[in-house]
Structures are given as structure tokens and as C-alpha cells.
C-alpha positions as CSV (number, residue, x, y, z in Angstrom):
1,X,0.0,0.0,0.0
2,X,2.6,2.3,0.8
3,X,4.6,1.6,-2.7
4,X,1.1,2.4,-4.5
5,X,0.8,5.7,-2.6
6,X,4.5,6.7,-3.7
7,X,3.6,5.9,-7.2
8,X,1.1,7.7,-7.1
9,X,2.6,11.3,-5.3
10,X,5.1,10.6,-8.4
11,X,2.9,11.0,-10.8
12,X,0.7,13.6,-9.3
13,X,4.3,15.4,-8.8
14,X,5.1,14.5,-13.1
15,X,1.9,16.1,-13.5
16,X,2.3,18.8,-12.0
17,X,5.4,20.0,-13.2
18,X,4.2,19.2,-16.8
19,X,1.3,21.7,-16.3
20,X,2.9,24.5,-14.2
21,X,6.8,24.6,-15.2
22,X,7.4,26.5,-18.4
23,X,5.4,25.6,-21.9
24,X,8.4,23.8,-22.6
25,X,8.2,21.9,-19.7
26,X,4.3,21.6,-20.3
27,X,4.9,19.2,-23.0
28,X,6.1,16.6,-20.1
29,X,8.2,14.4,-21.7
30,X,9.7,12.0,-19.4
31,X,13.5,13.5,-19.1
32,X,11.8,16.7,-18.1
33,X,10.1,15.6,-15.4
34,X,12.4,13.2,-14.2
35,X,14.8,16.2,-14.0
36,X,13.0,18.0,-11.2
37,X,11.8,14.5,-9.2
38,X,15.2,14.7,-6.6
39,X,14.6,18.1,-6.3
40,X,11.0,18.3,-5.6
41,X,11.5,15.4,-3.1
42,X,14.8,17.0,-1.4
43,X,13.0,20.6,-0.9
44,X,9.3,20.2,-1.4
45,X,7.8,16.8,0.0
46,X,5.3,18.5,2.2
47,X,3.8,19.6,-0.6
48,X,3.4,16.3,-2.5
49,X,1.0,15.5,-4.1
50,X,-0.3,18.8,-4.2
51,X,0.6,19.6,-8.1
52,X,0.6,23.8,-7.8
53,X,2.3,23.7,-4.5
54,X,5.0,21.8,-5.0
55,X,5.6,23.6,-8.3
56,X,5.6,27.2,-6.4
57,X,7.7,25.4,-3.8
58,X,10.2,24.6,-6.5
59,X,10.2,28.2,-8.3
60,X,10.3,29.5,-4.6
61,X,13.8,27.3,-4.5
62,X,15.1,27.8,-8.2
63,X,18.8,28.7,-6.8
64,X,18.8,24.8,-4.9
65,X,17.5,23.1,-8.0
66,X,19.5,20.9,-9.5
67,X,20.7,22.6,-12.9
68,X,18.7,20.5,-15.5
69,X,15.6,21.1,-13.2
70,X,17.0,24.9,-13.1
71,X,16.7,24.9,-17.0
72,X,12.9,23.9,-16.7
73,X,12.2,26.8,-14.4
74,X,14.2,29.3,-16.5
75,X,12.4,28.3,-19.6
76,X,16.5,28.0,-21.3
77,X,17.1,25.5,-23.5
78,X,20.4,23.3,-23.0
79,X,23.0,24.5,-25.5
């Protein structure tokens, strides 16, 4: 039960960072949200699975994020 309610927060979180990070990150692909699961788990699991929170909780924390989470955030694309 407790594996199926992790699995679930994750894909809450993926959803949630796919709807709220940039329009690039709005596409969702799977490297873009797996870029910003350590991150949201290391600085925002409070707010999981709570989608819009723990996306405001990550902008609120862009200078901790890791730097291909960072990118998301920023909107940059990797050169």
C-alpha cells in the first residue's frame, strides 16, 4: 500500500510540473520531469501530491534546484 501511494505522489508530482513549469516543460516528456523528481522530493515533499504547490515550492527554490531542473524553471534550453 505504501509503494502504490509513492507511485502515485510521483505521478501527481510529473503532472504537475508538466502543467505549471514553463510551456516547454508543459509538454512533459519523461526527461523533463524526471529532471526535477530529486529536487521536488529534497525541498518540497510536504507539498506532495499537491501539483501547484509543489511547483511554487520549487520556483520559490530555483537557486537549490538541481541545474537540468533549473533549465525547466528558466524556460532555457540546454545549449
Amino acid at each position: 500500500m505504501k509503494t502504490m501511494l509513492s507511485t502515485a505522489a510521483t505521478g501527481c508530482l510529473f503532472l504537475g510540473l508538466a502543467l505549471i513549469a514553463t510551456p516547454a516543460a508543459a509538454q512533459g516528456t519523461p526527461e523533463q520531469r524526471a529532471a526535477c523528481e530529486q529536487d521536488a522530493y529534497r525541498l518540497c515533499s510536504q507539498y506532495i501530491p499537491d501539483e501547484r504547490r509543489t511547483g511554487n515550492c520549487l520556483s520559490r527554490n530555483r537557486v537549490k534546484l538541481s541545474p537540468a531542473c533549473r533549465r525547466l524553471f528558466s524556460g532555457r534550453k540546454r545549449r
